[in-house]
C-alpha positions in Angstrom: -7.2 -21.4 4.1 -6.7 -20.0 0.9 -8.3 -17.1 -0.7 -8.5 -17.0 -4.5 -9.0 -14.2 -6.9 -9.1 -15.9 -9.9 -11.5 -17.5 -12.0 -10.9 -21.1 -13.1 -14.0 -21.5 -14.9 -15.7 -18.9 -17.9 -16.9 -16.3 -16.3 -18.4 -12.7 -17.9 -16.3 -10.3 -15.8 -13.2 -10.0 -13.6 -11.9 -7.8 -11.3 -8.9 -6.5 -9.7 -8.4 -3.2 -7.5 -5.4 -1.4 -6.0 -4.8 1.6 -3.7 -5.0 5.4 -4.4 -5.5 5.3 -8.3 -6.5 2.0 -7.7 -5.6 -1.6 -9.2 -7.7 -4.7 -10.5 -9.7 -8.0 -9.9 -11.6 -10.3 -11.3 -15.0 -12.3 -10.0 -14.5 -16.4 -9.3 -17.2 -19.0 -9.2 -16.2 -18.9 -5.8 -14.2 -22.3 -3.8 -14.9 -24.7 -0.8 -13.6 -22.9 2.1 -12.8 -19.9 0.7 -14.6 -16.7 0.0 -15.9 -16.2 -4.3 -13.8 -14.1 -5.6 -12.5 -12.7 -9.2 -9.8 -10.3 -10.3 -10.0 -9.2 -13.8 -12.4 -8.9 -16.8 -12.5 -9.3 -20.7 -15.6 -7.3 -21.7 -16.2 -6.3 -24.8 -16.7 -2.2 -25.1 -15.7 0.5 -26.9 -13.5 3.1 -25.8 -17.0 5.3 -24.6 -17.0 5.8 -20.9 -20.8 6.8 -20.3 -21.7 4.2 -18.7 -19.1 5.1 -15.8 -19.4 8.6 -16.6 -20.9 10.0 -13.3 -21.8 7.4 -9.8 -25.2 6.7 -9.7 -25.7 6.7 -6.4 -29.1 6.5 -4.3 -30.5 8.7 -2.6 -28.6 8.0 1.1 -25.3 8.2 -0.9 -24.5 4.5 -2.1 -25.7 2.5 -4.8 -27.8 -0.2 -3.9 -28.9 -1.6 -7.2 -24.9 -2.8 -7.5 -25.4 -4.6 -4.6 -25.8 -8.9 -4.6 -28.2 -9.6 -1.6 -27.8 -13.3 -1.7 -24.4 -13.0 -1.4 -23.5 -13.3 2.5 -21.4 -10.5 4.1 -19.3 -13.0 5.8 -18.4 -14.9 2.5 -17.6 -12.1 0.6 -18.3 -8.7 1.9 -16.7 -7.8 -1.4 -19.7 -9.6 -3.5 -22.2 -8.4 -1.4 -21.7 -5.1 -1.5 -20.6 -4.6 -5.3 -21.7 -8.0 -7.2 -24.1 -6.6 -9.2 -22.1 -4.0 -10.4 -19.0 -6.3 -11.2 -21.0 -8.5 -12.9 -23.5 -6.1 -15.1 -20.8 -2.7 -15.6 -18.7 -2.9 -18.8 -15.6 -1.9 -18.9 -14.2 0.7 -21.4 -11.5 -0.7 -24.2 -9.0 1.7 -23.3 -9.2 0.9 -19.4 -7.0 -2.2 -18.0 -8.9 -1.2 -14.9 -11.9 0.6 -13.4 -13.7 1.7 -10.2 -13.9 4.4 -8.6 -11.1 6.0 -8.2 -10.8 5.6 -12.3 -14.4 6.6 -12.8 -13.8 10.1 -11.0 -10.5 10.3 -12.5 -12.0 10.0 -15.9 -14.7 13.1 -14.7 -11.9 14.9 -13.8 -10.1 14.3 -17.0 -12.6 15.8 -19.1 -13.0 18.6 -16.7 -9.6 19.8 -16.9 -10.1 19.3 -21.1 -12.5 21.9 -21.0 -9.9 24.6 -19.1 -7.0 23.4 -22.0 -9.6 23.9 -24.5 -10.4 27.3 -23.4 -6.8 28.2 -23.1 -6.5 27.3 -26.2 -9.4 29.3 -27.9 -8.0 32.4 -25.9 -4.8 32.9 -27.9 -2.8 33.9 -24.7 0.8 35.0 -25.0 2.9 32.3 -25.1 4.7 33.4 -21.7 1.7 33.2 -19.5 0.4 29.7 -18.0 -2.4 29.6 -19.9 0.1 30.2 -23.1 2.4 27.4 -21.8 -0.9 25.0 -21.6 -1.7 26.1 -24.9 1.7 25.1 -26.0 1.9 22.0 -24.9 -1.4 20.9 -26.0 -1.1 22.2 -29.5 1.9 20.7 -30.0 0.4 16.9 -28.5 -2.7 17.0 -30.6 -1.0 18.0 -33.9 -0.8 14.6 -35.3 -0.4 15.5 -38.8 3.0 17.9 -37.8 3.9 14.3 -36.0 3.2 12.2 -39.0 5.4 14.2 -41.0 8.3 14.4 -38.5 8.2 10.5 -37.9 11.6 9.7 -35.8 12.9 13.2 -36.7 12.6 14.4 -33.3 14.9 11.4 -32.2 17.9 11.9 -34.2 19.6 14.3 -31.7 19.5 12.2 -28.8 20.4 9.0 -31.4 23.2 10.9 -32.8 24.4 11.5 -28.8 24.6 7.8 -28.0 26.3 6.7 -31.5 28.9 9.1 -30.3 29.5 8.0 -26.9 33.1 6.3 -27.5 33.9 5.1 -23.1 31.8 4.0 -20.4 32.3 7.5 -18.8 30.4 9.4 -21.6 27.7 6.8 -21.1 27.5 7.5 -17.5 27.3 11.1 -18.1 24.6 10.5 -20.7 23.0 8.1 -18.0 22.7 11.1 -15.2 21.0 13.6 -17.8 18.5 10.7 -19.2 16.5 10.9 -16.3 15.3 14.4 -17.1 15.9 14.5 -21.1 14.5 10.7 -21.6 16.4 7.5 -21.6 17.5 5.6 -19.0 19.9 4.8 -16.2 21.3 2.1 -13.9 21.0 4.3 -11.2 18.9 7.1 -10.3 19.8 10.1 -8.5 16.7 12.5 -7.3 16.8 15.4 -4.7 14.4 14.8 -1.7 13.7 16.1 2.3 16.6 14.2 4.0 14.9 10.9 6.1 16.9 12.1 9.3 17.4 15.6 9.1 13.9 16.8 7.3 14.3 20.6 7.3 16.9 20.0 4.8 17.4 18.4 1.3 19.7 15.4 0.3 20.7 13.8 -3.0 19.5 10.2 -3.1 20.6 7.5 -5.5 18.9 4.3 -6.0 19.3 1.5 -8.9 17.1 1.4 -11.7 17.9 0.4 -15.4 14.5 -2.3 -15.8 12.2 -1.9 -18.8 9.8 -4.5 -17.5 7.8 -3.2 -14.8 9.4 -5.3 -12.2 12.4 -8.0 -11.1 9.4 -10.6 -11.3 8.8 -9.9 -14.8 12.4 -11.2 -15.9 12.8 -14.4 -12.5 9.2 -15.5 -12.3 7.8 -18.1 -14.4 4.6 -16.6 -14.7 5.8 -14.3 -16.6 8.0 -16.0 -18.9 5.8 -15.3 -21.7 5.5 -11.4 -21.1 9.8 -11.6 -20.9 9.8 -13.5 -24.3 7.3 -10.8 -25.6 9.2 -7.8 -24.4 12.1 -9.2 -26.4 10.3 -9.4 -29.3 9.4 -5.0 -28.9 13.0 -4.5 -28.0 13.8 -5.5 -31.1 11.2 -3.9 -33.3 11.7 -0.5 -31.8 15.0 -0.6 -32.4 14.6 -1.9 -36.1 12.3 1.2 -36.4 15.2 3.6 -35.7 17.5 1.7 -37.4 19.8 0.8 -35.2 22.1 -2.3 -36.6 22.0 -5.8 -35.6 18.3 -5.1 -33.8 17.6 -9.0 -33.1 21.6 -9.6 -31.8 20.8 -6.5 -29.6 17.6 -7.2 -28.2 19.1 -10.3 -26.7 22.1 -9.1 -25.2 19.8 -6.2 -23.3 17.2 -8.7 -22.0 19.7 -10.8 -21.2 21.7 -7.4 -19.7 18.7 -6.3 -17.6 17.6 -9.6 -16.2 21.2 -9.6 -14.3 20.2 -6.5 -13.1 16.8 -7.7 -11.5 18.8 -10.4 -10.0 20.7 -8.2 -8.5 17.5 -6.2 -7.1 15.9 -5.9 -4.4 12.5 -7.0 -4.0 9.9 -4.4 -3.5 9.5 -5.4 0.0 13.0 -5.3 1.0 13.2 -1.6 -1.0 10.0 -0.4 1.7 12.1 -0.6 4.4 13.2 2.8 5.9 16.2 1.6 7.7 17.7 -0.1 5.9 17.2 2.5 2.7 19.0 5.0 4.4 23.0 4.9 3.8 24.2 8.4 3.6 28.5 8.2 2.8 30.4 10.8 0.6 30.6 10.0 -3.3 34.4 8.5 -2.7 33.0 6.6 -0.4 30.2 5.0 -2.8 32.8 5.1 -5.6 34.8 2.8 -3.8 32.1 0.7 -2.5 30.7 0.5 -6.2 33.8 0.6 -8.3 32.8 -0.3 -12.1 30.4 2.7 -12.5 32.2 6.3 -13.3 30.2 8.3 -10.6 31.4 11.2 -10.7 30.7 11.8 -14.8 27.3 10.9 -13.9 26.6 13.5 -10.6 28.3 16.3 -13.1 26.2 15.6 -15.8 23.0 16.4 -13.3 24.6 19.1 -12.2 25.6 17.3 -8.6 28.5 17.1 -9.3 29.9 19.4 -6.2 27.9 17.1 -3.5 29.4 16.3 -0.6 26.8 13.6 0.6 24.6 11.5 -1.1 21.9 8.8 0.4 22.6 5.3 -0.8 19.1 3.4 -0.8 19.3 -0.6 -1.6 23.0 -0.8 -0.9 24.0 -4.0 -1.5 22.5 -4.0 -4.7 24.8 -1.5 -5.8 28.4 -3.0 -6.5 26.7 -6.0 -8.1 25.4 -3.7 -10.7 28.0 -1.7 -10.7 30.0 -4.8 -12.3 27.3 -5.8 -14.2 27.8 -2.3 -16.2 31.5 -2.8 -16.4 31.2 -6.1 -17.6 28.8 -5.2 -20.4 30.3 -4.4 -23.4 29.9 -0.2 -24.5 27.9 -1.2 -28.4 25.5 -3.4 -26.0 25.0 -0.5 -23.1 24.4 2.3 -26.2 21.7 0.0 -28.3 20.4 -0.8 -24.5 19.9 3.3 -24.4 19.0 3.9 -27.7 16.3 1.3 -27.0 14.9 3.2 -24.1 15.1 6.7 -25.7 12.8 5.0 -28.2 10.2 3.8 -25.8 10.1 6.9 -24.0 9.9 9.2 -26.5 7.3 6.6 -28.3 3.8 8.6 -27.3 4.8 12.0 -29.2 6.1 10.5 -32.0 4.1 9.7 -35.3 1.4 6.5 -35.1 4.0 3.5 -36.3 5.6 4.4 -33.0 2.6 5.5 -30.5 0.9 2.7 -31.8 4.1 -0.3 -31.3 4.3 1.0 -27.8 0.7 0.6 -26.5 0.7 -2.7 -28.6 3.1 -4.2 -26.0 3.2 -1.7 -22.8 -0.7 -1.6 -22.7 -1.9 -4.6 -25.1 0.6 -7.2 -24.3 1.5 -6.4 -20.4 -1.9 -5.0 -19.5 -4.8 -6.3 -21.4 -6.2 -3.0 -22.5 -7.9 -3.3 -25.6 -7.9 -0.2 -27.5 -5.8 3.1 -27.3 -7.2 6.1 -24.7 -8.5 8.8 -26.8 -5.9 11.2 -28.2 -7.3 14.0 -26.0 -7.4 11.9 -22.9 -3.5 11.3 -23.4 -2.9 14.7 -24.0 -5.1 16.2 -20.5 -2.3 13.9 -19.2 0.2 14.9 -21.4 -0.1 18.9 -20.1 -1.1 17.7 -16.5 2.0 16.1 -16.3 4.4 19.3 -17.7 2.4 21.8 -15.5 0.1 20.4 -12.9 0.2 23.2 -11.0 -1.0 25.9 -13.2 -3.4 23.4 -14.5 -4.5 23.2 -10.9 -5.1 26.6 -10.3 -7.6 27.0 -12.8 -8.9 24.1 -11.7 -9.3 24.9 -8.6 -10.9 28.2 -9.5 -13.2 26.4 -11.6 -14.4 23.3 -9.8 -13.7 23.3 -6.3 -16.5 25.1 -4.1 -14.7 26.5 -0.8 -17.3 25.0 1.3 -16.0 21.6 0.6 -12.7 22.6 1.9 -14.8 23.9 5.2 -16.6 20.5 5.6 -13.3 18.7 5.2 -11.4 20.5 7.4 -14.3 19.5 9.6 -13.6 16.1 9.2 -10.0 15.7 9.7 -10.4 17.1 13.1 -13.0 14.7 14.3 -10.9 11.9 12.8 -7.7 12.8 14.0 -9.8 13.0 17.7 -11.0 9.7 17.0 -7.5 8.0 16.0 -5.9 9.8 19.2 -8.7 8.4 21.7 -7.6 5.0 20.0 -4.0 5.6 20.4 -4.6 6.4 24.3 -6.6 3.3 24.7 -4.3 0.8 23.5 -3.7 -1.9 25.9 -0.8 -3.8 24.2 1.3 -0.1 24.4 3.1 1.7 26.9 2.8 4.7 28.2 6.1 6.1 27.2 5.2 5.4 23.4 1.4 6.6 23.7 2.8 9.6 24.6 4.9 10.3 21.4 2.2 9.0 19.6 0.0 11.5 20.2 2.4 14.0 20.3 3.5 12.8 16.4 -0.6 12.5 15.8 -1.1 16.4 17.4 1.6 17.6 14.9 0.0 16.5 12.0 -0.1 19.1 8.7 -3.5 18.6 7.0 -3.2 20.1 3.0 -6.8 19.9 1.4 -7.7 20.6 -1.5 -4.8 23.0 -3.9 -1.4 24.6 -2.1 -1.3 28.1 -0.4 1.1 28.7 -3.0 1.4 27.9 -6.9 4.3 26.8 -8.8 6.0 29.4 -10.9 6.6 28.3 -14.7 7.9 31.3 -16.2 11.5 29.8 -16.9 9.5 26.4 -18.6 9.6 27.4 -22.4 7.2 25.6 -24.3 6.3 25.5 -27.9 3.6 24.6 -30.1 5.4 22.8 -32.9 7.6 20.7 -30.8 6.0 17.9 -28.7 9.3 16.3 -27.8 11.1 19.3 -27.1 8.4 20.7 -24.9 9.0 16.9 -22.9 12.6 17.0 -23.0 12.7 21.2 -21.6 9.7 20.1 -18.9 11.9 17.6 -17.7 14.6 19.4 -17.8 13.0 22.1 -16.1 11.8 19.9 -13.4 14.7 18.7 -13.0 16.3 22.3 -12.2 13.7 23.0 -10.1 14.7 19.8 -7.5 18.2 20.3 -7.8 18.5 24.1 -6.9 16.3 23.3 -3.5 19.8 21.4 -2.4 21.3 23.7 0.9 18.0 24.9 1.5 15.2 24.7 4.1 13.0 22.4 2.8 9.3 23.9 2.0 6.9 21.7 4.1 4.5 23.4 2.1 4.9 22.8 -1.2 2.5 19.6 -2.4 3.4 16.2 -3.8 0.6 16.3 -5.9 -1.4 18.5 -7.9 -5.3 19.7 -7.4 -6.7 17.5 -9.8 -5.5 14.1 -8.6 -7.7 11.9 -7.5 -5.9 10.2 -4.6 -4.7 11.5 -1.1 -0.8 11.2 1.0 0.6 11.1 3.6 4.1 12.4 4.1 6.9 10.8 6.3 9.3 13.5 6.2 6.6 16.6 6.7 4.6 14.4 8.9 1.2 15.8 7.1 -1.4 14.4 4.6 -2.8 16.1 1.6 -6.8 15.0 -0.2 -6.4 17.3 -3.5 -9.6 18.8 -4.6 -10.8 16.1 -7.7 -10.9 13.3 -4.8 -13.6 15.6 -2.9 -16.4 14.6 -5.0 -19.3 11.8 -4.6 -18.6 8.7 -3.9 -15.6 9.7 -1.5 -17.4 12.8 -0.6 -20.8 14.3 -1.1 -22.5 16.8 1.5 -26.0 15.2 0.1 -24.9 12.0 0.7 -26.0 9.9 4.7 -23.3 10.7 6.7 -22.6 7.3 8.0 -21.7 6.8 4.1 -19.4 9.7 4.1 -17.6 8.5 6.9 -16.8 5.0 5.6 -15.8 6.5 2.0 -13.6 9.6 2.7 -13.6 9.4 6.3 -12.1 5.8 5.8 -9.5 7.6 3.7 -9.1 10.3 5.8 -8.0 7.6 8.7 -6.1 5.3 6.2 -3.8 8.3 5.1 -3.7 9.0 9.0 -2.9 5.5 9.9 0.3 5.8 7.3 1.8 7.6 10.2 1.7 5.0 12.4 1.8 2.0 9.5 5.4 -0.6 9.6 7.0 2.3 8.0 5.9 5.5 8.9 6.0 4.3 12.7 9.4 4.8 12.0 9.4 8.5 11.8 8.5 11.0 14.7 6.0 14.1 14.9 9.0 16.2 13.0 9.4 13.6 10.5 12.4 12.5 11.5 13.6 9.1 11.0 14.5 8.1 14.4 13.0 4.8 16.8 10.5 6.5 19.4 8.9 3.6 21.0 9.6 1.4 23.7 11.7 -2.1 22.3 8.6 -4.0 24.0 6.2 -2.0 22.0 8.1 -2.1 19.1 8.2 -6.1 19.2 4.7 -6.5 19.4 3.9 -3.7 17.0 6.0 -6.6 14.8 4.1 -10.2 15.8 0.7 -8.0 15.0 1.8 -6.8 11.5 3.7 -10.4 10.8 0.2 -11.9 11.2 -1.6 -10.2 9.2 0.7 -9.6 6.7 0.6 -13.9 6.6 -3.4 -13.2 6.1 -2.5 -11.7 2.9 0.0 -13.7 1.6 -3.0 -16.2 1.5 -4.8 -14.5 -1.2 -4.5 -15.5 -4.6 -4.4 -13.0 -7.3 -3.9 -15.8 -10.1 -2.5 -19.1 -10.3 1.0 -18.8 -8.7 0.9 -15.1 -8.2 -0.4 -13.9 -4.5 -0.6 -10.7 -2.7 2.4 -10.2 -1.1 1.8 -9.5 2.6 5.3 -7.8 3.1 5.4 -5.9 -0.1 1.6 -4.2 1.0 1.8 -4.3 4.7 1.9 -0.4 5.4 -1.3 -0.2 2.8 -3.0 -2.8 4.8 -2.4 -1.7 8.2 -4.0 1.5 6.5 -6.2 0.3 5.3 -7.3 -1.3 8.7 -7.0 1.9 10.5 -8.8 3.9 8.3 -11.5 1.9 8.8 -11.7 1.4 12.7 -11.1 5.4 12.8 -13.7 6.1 10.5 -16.0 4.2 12.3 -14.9 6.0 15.7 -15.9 9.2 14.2 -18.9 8.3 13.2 -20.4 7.0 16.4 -18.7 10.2 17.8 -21.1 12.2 15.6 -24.1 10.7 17.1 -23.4 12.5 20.2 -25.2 9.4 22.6 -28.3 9.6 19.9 -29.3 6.1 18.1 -28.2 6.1 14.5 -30.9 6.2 12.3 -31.8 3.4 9.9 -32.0 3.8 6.2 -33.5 1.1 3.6 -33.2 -1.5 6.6 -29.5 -0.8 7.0 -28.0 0.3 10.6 -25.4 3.4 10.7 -22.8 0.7 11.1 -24.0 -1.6 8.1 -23.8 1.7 6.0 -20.4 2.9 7.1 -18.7 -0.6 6.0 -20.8 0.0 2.5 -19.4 3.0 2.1 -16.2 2.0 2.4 -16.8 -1.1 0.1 -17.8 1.4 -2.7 -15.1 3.4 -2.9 -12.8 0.4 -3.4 -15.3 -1.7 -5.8 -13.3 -2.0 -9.3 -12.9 -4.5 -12.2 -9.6 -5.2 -14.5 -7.6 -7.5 -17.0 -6.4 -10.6 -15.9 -2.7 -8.9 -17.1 -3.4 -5.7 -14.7 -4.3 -8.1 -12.2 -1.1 -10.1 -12.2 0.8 -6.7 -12.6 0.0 -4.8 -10.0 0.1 -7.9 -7.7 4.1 -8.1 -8.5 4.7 -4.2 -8.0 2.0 -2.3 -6.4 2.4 -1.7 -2.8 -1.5 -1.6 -2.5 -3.6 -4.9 -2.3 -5.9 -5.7 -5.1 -9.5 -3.9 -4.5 -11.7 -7.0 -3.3 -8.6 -7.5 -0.4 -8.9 -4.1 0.5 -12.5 -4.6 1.7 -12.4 -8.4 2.9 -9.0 -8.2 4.2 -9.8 -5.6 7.0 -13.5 -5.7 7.3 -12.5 -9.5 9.2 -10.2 -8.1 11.4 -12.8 -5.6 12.9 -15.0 -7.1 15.6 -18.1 -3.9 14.7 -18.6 -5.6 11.6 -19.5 -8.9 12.6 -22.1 -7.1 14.8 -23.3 -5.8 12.4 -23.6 -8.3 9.3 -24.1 -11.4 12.0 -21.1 -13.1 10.4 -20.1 -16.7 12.1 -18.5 -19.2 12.8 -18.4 -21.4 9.3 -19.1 -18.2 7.1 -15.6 -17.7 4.7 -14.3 -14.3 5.7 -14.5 -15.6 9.7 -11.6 -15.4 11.7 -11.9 -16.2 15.6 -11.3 -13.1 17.9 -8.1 -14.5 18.8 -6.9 -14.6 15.2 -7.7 -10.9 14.6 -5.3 -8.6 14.3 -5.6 -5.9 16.3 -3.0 -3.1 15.6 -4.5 0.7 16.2 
């Protein structure tokens, strides 16, 4: 059976929804034999977000007035528990996307415009943090200083690639345009080392798309977005006045679609074995002759490594030749191109406004620009998150919440382990290391022990571009100089303000920053049997990563090494191959599908997450009956907890998107997909036999 997520007739909204920050969907009139279901929507509204501004929730913690009674829970638990809302909330213009995730993110947003602001007002030397934030906001919101500059701030890095005379000086260029802006046809970065995690490794992976996947340039559906992206290409390089824009524009779309076929798929890129090729730089020289490796490592300043991690390996002599065989004028208008596009945002308006025409109009759907200051919160966020996060954290965070969370985390990680030791398809040789790897668990909540230090970050209020190019730079610096040391299982991946959580691999710990710590995912008012199926579900999903088709791989010292039993191992495989099929099923919109493979450690996430969540919360009971609220059971309201966290609406284009390159399922398969697989929730919606979502117990995966 098939599950769609399109619409094929006119319908008022659409929906589609992703992991973390979240993806899209839009609402369907619904099919014979298959659950109603819609990815995306066009509405009509104006960049104001007040209607999304803050959840209003009921008083138990969930918001019944989105719900659609007379949808049933076992046709689409999806519908039932959000309907309403998809159908009656508007999205904003500037959103390709919204839900939960986006509406807390946008609270956040204007949170952490209030610290900038105040920064700003201060007049604090220019060496401080709050100097630096200053800086860089100043120097983002000044659109009349950008106005009058135009392309000036390009002409440097222009002037660079018109003098680049052999394909070694554009390899060299390649290795610093990863940190000064540009692009590359591979991508070094500095990282814990899969096998040996106390200490860092240089990893190198190909790169060199402008479409945001190989899909985008192979798949027919997206023929038209291919033909369009031609079309920009050439009119961002007319805008610099670079010669022969329309000859060009051809020869790099024609240049970079050999490159995607000689990809890998997403899927084949997740997996952790076969990622991990670690050889000397002669070594890869030789294997991928055609690419001058060793101007590109000096240029990053690698250039005395001894060892380097080869990712997608067999993708790497075919575009190795693909470089040499491209002629030099093609590979500098190809860069020129992407310094362009990159740079676009702090430019003046002809070339902030060209780039969100086609990056955001044309690929996405979004309607109308984000407000200036929006951009710009991101803008300084993204140069120094950390400091950012401090005050933040100082600001917005009550320490009870991290208290209560702490809290959590131990009842789920008792829950998950009493799981683990009850497993009847594992044996006891792997149960053991599981728990052991589950007991060894780092929990990070809410902002790092320790804060970044950004004194060597120069920043100034007249330069927007500069203050990019000399963050990246800095960056940059920051991750290379960590090479021959311990590695800091400390430091965070993200900063305070993020709405999202991790789990880490190679520290074997998961991190909920402070912004996600707020209603719906967490609210001390809120029922508890709420709480526990919003950030107790996520609580177990980022759990559950540790034990997903990938991070399975890893043991309790994050080391990439195989710990279980071959017979465990195999049917850890049949379990995940089935419902990774179940996915593969669902239709995002005619021709394109979830792909099962390319989502499969999300899923099985997302599936533990919810059977742990649902542990804890008949743990908490202690043997007492749960009571009920409105008419809904403790079990009815975890599930509806977890349904709101993930309800969300999008374009049709974001949809389609993130279905090609997201390694989350859309939002409406991240509450169907697992809810059928867990036997408590057809207790306790009374699905059957006949009802869409049903699957027999047989067909159920069953996995932790």
């Amino acid at each position: 059976m098939k599950f769609k997520l399109f619409s094929t007739v006119a319908m008022a909204a659409a929906l589609t929804v992703c992991a973390g920050a979240a993806a899209q969907a839009e609402p369907s009139a619904g099919q014979a034999g298959a659950p109603s279901a819609v990815l995306a929507q066009e509405d009509d509204a104006s960049g104001d977000v007040s209607s999304f501004a803050a959840p209003q929730l009921g008083a138990w913690g969930f918001d019944a007035t989105g719900m659609d009674k007379a949808a049933k829970p076992g046709d689409s638990f999806y519908d039932f528990a959000n309907g309403v809302w998809f159908r009656t909330a508007v999205m904003p213009a500037d959103r390709t996307r919204f839900g939960s995730f986006d509406q807390l993110g946008d609270r956040t947003t204007g949170q952490v415009r209030t610290l900038i602001e105040a920064d700003v007002a201060a007049h604090p030397k220019l060496d401080t943090n709050q100097g630096k934030i200053a800086a860089a906001w100043t120097a983002y919101m000044d659109e009349a200083r950008l106005e009058k500059l135009d392309a000036a701030p390009l002409q440097p890095d222009l002037a660079r690639i018109r003098a680049i005379k052999t394909k070694a000086g554009m390899a060299a260029f390649m290795g610093q345009a990863q940190f000064r802006g540009g692009s590359s046809v591979f991508r070094a970065g500095v990282q814990a080392d899969a096998k040996d995690p106390d200490h860092y490794a240089v990893y190198t992976s190909t790169a060199g798309l402008g479409l945001p996947d190989r899909d985008y340039y192979l798949a027919a559906p997206f023929a038209e977005k291919k033909t369009a992206y031609r079309a920009y290409v050439a009119k961002m390089l007319g805008m610099i006045g670079w010669a022969e824009p329309e000859k060009r524009a051809d020869e790099i779309v024609a240049f970079e679609t050999k490159v995607a076929e000689a990809s890998w798929t997403r899927a084949q890129s997740r997996d952790r074995d076969k990622t991990y090729n670690p050889m000397a730089p002669a070594e890869l020289a030789k294997m991928a002759p055609g690419f001058e490796w060793a101007a590109f490592y000096d240029a990053m300043g690698l250039g005395k490594t001894d060892r380097v991690v080869v990712t997608t390996n067999t993708a790497f002599p075919k575009i190795a030749q693909i470089y040499a065989d491209t002629p030099l004028d093609t590979l500098k208008a190809w860069e020129a191109f992407h310094v362009v596009d990159q740079t676009a945002p702090l430019l003046s308006k002809r070339f902030a406004d060209a780039q969100f025409d086609f990056r955001s109009r044309e690929l996405q759907g979004q309607k109308e620009q984000r407000p200036r200051w929006k951009r710009g919160v991101g803008t300084v966020n993204g140069m120094l998150g950390e400091a950012v996060g401090q005050e933040y954290v100082a600001k917005f965070f009550p320490p009870e919440s991290k208290v209560k969370m702490d809290a959590l985390v131990k009842e789920l990680r008792v829950a998950l382990r009493h799981r683990i030791e009850n497993l009847t398809w594992m044996s006891p040789e792997t149960k053991a290391k599981a728990v052991a790897k589950l007991d060894r668990f780092g929990v990070k909540i809410g902002y790092p022990d320790k804060w970044r230090d950004y004194s060597a970050l120069k920043l100034d209020p007249t330069d927007a571009v500069g203050n990019a190019r000399r963050a990246g730079e800095f960056e940059w610096n920051y991750r290379k100089n960590r090479l021959g040391k311990t590695v800091d299982h400390s430091e965070w991946g993200m900063t305070p303000q993020t709405v999202n959580a991790q789990y880490s691999s190679t520290s074997n710990d998961i991190t909920f920053p402070a912004a996600i710590l707020q209603p719906p995912f967490f609210d001390p008012n809120a029922d508890m049997a709420v709480n526990y199926g919003a950030i107790g579900g996520v609580i177990g999903h980022e759990m559950t990563h540790g034990f997903d088709d990938q991070g399975r791989k890893s043991d309790g010292h994050g080391a990439l090494v195989d710990w279980w039993q071959p017979q465990d191992a195999e049917k850890f495989k049949v379990q995940a191959a089935r419902f990774g099929a179940q996915y593969d099923s669902y239709e995002v919109a005619p021709g394109v599908h979830v792909k099962g493979a390319q989502t499969m450690g999300e899923n099985i996430a997302d599936l533990g997450g919810l059977l742990v969540a649902l542990d804890a919360y008949h743990a908490s009971l202690h043997g007492q009956p749960a009571p009920v609220i409105d008419g809904f059971t403790g079990d009815q309201r975890v599930f509806l907890g977890w349904a709101q966290v993930w309800r969300e609406k999008a374009t049709l284009d974001a949809a389609k998107d993130l279905a090609v390159r997201d390694v989350h399922s859309p939002a409406r398969f991240r509450i169907d997909g697992p809810m059928r697989n867990v036997d408590a929730w057809y207790d306790a919606w009374g699905v059957k036999e006949g009802d869409k979502l049903y699957l027999k117990p047989e067909d159920r995966v069953r996995i932790w």
